[in-house]
PQR file with spaces between the fields and no chain letter, atoms N, CA, C, O and H, PARSE charges and radii, in Angstrom:
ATOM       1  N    UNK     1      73.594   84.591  163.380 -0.4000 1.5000
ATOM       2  CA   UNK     1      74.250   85.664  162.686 -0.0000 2.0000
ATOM       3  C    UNK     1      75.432   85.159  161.869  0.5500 1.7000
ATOM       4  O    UNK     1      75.476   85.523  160.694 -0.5500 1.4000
ATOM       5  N    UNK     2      76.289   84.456  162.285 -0.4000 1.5000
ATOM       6  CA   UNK     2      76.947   83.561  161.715 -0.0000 2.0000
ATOM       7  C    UNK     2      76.769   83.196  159.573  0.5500 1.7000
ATOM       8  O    UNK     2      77.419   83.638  158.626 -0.5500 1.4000
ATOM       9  H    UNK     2      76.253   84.161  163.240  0.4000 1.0000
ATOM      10  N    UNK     3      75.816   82.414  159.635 -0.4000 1.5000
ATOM      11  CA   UNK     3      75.120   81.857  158.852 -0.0000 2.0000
ATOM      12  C    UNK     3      75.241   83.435  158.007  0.5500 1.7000
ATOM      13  O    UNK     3      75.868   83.439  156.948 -0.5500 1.4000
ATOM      14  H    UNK     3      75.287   82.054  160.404  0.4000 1.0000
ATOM      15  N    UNK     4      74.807   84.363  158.364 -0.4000 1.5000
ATOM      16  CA   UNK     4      74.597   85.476  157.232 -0.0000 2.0000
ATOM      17  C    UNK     4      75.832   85.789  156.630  0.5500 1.7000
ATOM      18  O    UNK     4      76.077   85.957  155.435 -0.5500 1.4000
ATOM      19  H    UNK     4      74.297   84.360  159.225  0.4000 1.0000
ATOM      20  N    UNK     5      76.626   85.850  157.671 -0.4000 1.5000
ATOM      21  CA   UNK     5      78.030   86.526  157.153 -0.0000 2.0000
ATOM      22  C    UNK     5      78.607   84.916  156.193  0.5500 1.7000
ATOM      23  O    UNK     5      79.185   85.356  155.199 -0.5500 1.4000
ATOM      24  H    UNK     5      76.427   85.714  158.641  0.4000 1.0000
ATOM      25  N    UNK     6      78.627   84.127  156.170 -0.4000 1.5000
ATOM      26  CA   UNK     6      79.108   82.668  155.557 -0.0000 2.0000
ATOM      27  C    UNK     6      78.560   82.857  154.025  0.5500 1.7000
ATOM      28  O    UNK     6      79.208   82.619  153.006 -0.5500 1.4000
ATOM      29  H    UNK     6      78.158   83.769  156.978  0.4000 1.0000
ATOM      30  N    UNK     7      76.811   83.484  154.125 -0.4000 1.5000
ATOM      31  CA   UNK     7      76.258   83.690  152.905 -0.0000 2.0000
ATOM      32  C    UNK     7      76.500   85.062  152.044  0.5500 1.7000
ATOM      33  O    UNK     7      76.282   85.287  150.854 -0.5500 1.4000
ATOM      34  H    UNK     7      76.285   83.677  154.953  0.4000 1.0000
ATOM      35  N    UNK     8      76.840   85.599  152.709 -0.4000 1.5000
ATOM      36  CA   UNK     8      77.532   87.036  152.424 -0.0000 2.0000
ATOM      37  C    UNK     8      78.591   86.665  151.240  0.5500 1.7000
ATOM      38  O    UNK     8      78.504   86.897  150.034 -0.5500 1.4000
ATOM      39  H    UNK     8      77.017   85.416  153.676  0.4000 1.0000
ATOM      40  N    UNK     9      79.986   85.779  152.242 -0.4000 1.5000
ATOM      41  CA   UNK     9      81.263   85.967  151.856 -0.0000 2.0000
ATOM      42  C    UNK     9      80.877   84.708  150.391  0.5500 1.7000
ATOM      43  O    UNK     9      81.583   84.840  149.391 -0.5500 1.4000
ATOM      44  H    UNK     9      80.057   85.590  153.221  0.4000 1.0000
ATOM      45  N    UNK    10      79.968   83.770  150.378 -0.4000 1.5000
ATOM      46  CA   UNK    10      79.879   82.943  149.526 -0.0000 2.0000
ATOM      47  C    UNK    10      79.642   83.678  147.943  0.5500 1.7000
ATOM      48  O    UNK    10      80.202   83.505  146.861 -0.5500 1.4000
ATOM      49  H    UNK    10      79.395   83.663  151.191  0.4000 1.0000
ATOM      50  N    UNK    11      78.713   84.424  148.323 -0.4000 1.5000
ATOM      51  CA   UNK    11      77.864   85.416  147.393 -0.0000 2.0000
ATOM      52  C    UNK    11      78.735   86.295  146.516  0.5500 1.7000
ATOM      53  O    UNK    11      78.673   86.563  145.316 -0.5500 1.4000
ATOM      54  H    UNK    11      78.257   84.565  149.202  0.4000 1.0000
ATOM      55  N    UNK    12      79.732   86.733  147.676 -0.4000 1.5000
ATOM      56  CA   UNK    12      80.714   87.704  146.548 -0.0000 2.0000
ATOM      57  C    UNK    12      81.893   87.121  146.242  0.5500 1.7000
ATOM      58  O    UNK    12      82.708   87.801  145.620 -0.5500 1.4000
ATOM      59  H    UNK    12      79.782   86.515  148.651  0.4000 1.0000
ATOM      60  N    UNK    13      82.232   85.741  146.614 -0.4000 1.5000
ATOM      61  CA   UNK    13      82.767   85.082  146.606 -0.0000 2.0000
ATOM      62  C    UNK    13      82.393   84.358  145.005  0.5500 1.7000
ATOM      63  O    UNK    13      83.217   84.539  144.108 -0.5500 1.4000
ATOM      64  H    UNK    13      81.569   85.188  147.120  0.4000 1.0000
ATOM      65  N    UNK    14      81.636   83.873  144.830 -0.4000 1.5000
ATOM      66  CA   UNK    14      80.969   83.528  143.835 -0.0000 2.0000
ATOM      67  C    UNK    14      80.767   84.761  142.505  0.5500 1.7000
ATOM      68  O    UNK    14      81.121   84.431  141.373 -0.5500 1.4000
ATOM      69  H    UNK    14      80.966   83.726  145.559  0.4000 1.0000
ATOM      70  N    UNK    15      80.315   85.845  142.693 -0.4000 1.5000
ATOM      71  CA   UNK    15      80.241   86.858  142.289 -0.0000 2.0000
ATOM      72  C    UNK    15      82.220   87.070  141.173  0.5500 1.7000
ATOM      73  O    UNK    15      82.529   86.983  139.984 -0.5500 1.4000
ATOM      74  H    UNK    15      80.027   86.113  143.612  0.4000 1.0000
ATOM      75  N    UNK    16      82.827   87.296  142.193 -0.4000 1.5000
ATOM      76  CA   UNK    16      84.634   87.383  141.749 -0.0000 2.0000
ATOM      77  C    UNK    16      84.787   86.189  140.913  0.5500 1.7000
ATOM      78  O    UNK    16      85.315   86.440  139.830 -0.5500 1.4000
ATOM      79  H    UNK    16      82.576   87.367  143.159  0.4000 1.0000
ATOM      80  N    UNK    17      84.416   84.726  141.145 -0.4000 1.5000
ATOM      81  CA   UNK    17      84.607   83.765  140.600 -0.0000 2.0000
ATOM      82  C    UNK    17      84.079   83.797  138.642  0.5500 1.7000
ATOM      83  O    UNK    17      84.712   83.435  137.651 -0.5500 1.4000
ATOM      84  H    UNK    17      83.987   84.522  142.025  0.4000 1.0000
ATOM      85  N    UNK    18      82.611   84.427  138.792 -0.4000 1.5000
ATOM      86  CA   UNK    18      81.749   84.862  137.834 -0.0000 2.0000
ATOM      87  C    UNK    18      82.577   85.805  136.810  0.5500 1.7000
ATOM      88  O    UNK    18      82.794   85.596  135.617 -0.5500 1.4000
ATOM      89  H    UNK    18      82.096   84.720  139.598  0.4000 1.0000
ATOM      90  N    UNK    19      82.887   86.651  137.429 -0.4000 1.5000
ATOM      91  CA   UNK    19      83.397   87.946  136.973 -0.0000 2.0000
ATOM      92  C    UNK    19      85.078   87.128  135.848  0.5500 1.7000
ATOM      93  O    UNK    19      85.211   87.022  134.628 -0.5500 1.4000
ATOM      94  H    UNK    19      82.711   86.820  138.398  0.4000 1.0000
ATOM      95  N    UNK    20      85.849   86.806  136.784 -0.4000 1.5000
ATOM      96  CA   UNK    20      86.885   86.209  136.502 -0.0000 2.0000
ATOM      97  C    UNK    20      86.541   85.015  135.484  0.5500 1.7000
ATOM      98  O    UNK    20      87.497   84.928  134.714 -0.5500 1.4000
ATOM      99  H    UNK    20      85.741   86.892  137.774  0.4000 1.0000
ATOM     100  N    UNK    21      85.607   84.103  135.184 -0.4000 1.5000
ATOM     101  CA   UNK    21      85.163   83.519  133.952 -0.0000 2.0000
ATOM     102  C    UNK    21      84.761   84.188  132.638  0.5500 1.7000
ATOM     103  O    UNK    21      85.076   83.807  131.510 -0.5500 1.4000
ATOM     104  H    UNK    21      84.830   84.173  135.810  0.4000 1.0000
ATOM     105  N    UNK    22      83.819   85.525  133.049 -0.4000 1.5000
ATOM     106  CA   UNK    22      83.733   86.396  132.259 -0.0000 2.0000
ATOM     107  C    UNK    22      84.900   86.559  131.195  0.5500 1.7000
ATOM     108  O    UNK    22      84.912   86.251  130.003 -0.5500 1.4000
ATOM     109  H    UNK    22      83.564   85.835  133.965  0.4000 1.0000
ATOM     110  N    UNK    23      86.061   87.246  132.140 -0.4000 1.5000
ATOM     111  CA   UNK    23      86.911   87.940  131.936 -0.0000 2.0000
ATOM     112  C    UNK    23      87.836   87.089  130.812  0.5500 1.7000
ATOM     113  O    UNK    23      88.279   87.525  129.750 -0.5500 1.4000
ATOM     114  H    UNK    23      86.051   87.496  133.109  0.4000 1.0000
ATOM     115  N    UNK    24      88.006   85.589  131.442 -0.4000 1.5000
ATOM     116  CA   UNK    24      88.494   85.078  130.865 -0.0000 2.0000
ATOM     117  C    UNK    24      88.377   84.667  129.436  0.5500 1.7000
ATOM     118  O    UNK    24      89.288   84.708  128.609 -0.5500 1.4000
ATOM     119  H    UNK    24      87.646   85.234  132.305  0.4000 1.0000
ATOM     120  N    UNK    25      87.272   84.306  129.260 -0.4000 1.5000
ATOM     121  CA   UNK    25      86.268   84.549  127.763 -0.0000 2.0000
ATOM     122  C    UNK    25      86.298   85.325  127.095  0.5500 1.7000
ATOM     123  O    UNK    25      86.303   85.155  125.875 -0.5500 1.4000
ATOM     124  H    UNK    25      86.532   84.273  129.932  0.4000 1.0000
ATOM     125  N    UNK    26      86.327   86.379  127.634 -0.4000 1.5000
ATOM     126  CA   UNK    26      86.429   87.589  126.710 -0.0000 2.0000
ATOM     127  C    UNK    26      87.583   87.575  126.217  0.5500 1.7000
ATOM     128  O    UNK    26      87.672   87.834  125.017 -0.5500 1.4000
ATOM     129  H    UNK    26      86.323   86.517  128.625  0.4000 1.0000
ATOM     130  N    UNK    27      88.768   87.283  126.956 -0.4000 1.5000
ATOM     131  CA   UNK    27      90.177   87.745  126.652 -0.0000 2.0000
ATOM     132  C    UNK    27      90.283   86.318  125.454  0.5500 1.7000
ATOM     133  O    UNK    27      91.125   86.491  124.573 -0.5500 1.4000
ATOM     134  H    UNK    27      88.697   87.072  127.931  0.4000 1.0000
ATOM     135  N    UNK    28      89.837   85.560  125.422 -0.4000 1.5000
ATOM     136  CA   UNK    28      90.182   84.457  124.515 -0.0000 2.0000
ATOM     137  C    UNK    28      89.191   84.717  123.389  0.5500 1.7000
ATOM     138  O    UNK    28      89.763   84.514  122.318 -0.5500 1.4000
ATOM     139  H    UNK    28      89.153   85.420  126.138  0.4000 1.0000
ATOM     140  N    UNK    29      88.138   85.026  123.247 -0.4000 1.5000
ATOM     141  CA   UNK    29      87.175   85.804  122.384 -0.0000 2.0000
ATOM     142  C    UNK    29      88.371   86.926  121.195  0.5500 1.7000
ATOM     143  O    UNK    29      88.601   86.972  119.986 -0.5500 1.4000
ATOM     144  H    UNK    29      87.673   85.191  124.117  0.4000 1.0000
ATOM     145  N    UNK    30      88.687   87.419  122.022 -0.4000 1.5000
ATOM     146  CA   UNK    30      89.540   88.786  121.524 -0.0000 2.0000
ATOM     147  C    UNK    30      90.769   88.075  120.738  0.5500 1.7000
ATOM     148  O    UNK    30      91.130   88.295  119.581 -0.5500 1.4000
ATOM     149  H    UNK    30      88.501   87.381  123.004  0.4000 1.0000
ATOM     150  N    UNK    31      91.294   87.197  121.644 -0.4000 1.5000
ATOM     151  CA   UNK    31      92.246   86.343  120.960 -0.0000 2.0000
ATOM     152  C    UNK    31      91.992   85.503  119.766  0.5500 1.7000
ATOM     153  O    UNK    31      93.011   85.180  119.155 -0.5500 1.4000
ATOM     154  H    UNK    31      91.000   87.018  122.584  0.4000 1.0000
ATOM     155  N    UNK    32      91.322   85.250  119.486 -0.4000 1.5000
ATOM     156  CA   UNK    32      90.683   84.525  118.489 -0.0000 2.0000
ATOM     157  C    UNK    32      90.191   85.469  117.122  0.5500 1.7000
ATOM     158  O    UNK    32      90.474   85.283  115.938 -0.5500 1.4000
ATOM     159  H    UNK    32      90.494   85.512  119.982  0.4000 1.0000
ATOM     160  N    UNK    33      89.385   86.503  117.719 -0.4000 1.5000
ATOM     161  CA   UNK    33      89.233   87.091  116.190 -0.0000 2.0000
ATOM     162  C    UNK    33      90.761   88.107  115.776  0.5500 1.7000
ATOM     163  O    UNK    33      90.860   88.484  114.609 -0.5500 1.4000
ATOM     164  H    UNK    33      89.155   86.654  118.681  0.4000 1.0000
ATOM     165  N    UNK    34      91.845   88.479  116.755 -0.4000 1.5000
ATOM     166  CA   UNK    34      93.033   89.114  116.251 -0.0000 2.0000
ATOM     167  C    UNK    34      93.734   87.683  115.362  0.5500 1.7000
ATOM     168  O    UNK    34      93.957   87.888  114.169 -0.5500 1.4000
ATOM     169  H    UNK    34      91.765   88.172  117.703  0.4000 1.0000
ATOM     170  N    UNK    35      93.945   86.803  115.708 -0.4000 1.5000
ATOM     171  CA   UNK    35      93.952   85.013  115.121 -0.0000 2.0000
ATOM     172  C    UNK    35      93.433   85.507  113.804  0.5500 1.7000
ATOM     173  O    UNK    35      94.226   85.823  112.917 -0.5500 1.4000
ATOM     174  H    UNK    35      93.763   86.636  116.677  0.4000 1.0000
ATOM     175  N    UNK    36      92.084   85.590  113.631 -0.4000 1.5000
ATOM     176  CA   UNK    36      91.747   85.807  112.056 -0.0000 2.0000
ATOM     177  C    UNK    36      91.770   87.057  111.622  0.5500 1.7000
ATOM     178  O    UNK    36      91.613   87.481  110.477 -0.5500 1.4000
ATOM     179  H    UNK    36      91.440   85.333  114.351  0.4000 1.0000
ATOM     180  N    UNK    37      91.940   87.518  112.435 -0.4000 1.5000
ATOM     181  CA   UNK    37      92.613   89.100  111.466 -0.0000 2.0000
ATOM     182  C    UNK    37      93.585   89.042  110.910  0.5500 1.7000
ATOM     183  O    UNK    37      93.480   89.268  109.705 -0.5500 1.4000
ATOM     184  H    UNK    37      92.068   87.174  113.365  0.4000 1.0000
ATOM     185  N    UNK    38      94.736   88.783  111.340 -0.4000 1.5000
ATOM     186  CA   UNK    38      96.271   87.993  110.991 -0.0000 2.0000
ATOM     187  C    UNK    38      96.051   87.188  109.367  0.5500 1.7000
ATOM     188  O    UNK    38      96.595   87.481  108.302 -0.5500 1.4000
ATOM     189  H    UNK    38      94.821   88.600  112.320  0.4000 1.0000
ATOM     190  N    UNK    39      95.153   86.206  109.637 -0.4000 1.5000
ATOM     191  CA   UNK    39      94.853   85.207  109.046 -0.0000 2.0000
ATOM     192  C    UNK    39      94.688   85.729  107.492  0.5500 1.7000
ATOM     193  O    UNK    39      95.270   85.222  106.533 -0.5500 1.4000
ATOM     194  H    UNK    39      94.711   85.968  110.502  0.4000 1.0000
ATOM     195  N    UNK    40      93.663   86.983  107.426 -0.4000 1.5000
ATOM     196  CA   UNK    40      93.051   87.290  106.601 -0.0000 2.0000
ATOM     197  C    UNK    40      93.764   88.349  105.785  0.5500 1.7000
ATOM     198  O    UNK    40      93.658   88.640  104.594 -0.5500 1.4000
ATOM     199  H    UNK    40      93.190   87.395  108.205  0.4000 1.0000
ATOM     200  N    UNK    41      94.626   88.915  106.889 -0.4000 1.5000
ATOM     201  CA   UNK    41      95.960   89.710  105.843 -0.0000 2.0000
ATOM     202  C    UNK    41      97.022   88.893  105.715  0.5500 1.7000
ATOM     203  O    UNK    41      98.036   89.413  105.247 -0.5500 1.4000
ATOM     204  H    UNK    41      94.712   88.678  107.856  0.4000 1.0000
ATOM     205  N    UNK    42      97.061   87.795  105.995 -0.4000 1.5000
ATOM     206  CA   UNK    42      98.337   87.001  105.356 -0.0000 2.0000
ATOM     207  C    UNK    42      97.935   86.593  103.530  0.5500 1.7000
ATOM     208  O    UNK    42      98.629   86.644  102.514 -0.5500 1.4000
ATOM     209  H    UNK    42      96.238   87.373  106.375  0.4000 1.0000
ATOM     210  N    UNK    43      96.487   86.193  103.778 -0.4000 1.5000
ATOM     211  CA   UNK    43      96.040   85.727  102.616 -0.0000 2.0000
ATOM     212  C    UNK    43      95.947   86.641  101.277  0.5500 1.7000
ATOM     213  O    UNK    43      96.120   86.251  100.122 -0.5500 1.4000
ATOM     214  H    UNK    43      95.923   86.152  104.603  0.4000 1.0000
ATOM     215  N    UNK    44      95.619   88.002  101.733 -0.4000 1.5000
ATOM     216  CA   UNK    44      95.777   89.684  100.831 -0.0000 2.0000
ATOM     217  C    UNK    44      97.543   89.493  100.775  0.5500 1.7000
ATOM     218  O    UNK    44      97.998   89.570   99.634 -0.5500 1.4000
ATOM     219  H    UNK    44      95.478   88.319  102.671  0.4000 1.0000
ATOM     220  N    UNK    45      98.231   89.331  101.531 -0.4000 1.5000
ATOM     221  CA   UNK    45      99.967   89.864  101.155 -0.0000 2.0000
ATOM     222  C    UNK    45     100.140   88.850  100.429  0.5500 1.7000
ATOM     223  O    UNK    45     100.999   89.097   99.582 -0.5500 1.4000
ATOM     224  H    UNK    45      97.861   89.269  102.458  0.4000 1.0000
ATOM     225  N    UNK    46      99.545   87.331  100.314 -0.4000 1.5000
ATOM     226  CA   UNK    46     100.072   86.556   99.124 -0.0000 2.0000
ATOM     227  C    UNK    46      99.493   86.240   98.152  0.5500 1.7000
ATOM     228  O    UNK    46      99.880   85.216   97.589 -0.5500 1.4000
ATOM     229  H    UNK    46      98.847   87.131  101.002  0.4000 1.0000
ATOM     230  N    UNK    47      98.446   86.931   97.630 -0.4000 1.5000
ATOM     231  CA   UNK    47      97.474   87.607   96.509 -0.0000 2.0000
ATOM     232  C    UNK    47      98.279   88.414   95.805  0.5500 1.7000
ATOM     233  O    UNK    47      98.454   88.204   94.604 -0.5500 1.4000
ATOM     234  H    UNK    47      98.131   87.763   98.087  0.4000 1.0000
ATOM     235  N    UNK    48      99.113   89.849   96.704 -0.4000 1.5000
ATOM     236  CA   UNK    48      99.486   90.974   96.517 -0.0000 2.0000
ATOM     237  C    UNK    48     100.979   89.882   95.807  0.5500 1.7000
ATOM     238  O    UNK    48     100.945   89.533   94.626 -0.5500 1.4000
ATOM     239  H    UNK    48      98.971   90.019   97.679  0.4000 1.0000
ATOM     240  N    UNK    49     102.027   89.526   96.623 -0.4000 1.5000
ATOM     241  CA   UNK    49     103.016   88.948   96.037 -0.0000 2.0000
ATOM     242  C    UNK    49     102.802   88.121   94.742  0.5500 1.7000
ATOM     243  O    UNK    49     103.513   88.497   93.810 -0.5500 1.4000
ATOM     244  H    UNK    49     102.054   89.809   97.582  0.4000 1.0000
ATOM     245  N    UNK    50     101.940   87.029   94.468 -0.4000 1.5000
ATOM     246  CA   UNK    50     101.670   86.247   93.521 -0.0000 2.0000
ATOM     247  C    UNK    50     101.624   87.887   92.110  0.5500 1.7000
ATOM     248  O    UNK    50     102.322   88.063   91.112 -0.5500 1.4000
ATOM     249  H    UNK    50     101.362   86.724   95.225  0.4000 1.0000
ATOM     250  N    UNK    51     100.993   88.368   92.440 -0.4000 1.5000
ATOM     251  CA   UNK    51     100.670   89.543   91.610 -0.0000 2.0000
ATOM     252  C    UNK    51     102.355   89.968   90.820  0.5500 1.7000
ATOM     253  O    UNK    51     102.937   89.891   89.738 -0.5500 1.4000
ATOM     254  H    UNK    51     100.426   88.226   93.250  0.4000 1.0000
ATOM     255  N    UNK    52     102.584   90.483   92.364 -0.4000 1.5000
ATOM     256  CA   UNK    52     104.125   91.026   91.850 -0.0000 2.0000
ATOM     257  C    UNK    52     105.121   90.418   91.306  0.5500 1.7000
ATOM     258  O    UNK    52     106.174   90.743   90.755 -0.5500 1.4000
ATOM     259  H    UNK    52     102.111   90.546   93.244  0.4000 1.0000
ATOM     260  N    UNK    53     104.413   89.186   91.651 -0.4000 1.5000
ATOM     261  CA   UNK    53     106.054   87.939   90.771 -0.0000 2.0000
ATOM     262  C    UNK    53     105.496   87.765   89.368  0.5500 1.7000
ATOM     263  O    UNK    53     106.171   87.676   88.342 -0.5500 1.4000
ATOM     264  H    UNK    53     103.558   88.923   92.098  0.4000 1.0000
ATOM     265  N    UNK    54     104.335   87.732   89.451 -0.4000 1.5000
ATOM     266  CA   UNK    54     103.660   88.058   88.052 -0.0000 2.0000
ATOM     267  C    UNK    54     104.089   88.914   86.731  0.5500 1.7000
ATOM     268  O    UNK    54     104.506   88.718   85.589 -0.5500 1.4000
ATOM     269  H    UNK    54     103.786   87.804   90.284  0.4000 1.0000
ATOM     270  N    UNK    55     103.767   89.869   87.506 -0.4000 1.5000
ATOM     271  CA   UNK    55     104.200   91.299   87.156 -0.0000 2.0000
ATOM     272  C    UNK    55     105.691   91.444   86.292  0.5500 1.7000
ATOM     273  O    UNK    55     105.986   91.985   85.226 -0.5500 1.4000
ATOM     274  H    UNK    55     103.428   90.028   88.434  0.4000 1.0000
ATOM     275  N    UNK    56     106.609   90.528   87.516 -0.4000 1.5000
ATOM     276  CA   UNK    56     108.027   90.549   87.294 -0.0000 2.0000
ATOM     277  C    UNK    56     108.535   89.755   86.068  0.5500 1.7000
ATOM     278  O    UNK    56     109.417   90.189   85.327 -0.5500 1.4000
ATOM     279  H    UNK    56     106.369   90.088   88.381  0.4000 1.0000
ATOM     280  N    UNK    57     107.704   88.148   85.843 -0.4000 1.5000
ATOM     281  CA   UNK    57     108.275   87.416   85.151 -0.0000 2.0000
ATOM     282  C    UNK    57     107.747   88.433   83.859  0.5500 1.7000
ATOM     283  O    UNK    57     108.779   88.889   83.367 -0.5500 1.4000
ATOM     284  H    UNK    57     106.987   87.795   86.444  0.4000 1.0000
ATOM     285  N    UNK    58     106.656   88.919   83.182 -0.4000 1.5000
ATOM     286  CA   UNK    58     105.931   89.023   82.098 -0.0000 2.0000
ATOM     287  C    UNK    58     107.280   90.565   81.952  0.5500 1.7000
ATOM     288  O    UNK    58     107.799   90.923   80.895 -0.5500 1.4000
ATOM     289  H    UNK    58     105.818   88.549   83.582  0.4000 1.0000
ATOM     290  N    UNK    59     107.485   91.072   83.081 -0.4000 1.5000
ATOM     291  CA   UNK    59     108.342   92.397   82.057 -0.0000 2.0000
ATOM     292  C    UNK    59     109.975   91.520   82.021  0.5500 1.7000
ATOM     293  O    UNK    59     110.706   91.450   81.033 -0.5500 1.4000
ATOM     294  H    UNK    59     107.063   90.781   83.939  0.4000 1.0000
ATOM     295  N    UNK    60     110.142   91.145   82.870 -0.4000 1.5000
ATOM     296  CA   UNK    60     111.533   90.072   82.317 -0.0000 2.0000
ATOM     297  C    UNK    60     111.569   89.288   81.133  0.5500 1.7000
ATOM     298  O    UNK    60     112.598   89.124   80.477 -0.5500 1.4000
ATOM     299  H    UNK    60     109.548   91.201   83.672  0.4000 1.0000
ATOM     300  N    UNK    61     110.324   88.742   80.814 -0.4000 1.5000
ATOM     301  CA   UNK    61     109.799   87.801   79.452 -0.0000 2.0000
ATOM     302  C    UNK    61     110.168   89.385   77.879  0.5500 1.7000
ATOM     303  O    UNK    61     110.454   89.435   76.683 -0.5500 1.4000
ATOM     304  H    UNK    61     109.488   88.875   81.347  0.4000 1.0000
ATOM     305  N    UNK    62     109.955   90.106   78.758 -0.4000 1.5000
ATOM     306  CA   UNK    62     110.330   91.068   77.250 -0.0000 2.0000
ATOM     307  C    UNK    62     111.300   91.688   76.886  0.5500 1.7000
ATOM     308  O    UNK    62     111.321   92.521   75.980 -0.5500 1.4000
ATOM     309  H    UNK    62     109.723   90.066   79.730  0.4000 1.0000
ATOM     310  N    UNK    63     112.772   91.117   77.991 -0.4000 1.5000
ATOM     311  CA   UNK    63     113.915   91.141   78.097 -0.0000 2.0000
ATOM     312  C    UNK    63     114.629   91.457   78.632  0.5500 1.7000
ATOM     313  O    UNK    63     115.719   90.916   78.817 -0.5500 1.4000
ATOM     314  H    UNK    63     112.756   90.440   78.727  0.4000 1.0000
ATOM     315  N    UNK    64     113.998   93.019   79.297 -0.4000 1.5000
ATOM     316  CA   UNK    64     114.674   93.755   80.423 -0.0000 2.0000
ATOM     317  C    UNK    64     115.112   93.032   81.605  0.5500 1.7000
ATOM     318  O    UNK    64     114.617   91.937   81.873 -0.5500 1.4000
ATOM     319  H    UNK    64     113.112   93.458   79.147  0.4000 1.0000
ATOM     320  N    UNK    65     116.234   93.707   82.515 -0.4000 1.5000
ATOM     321  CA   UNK    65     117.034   92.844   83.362 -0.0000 2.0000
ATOM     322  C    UNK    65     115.765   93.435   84.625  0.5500 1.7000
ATOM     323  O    UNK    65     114.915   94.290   84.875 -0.5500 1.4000
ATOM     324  H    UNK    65     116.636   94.597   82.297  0.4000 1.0000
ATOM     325  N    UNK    66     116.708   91.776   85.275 -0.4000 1.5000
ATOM     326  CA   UNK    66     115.515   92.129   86.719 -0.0000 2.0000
ATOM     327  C    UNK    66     115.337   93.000   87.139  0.5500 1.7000
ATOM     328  O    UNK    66     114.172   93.246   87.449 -0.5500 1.4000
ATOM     329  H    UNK    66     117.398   91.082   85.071  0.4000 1.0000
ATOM     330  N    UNK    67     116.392   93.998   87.404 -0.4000 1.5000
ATOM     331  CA   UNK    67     116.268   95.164   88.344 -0.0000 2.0000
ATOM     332  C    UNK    67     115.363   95.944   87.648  0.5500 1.7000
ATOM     333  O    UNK    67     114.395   96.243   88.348 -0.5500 1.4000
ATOM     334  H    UNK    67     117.339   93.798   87.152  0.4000 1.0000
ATOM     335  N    UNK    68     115.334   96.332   86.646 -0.4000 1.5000
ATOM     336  CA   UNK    68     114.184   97.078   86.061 -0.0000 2.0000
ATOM     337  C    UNK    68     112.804   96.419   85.621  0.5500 1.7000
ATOM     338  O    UNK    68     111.786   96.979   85.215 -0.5500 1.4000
ATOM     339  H    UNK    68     116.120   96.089   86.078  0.4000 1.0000
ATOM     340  N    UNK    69     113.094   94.916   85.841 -0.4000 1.5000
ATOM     341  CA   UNK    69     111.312   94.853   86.296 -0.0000 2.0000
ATOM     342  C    UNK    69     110.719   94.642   87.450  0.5500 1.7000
ATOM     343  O    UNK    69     109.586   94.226   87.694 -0.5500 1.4000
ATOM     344  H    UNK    69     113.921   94.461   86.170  0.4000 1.0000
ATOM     345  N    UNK    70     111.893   95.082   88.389 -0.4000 1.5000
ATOM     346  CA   UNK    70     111.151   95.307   89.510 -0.0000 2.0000
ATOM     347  C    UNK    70     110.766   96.417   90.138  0.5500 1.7000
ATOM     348  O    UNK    70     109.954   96.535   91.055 -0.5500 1.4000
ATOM     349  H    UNK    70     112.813   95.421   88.191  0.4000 1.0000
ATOM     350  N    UNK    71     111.946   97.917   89.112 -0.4000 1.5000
ATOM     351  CA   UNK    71     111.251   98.800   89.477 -0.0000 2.0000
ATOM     352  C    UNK    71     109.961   99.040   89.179  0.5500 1.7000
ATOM     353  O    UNK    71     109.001   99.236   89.925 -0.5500 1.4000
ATOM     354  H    UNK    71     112.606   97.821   88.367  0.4000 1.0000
ATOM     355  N    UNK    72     110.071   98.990   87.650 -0.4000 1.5000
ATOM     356  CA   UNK    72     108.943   98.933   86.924 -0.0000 2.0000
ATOM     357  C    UNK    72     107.450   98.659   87.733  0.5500 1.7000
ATOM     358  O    UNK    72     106.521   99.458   87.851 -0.5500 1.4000
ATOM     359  H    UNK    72     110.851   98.831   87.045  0.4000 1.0000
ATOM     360  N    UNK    73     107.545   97.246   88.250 -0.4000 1.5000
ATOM     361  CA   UNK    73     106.601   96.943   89.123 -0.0000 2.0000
ATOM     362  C    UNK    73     106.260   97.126   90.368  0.5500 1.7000
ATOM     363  O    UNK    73     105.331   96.464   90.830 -0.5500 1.4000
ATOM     364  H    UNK    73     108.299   96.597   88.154  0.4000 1.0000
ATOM     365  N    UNK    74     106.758   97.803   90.937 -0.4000 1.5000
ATOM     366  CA   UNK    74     107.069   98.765   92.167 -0.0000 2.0000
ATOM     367  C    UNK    74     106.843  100.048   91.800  0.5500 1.7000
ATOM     368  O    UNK    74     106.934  100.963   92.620 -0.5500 1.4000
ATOM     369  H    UNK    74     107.513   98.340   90.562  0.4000 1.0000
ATOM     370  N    UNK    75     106.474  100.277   90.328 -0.4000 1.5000
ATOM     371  CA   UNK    75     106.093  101.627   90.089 -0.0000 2.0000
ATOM     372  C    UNK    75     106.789  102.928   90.098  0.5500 1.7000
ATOM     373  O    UNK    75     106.368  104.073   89.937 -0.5500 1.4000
ATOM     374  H    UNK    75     106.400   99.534   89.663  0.4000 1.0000
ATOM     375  N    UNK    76     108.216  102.347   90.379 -0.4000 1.5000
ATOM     376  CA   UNK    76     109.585  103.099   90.267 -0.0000 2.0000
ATOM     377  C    UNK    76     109.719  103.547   88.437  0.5500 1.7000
ATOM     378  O    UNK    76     110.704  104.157   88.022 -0.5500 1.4000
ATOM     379  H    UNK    76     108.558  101.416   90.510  0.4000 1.0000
């Protein structure tokens, strides 16, 4: 009788061990694509900026002072 209960406690023993690898994977899974989520709006906000400095030099190039080409480009 022994022997059963040893294979018992191994079983769910093993089982928790399973579970807890799972778990762990997943949580680094998850970590990884928030990683390139990040990634992929950093690359859009300095698209978006390059734009706006853009924006800024070409209405400054036509004389107006900075502050008004930045409203300007801010849509102010």
């Amino acid at each position: 009788m022994a022997v059963k209960k040893d294979t018992k406690k191994d079983t769910i023993k093993n089982k928790a061990m399973l579970a807890y690898g799972v778990i762990q994977l997943g949580s680094k899974v998850v970590s990884a694509v928030a990683l390139v989520a990040i990634a992929v709006g950093f690359c859009s906000l300095k698209k978006e900026s390059n734009f706006f400095n853009e924006c800024v030099e070409e209405i400054k190039a036509t004389g107006s002072p900075t502050a008004d080409s930045v409203r300007f480009c801010t849509g102010g």
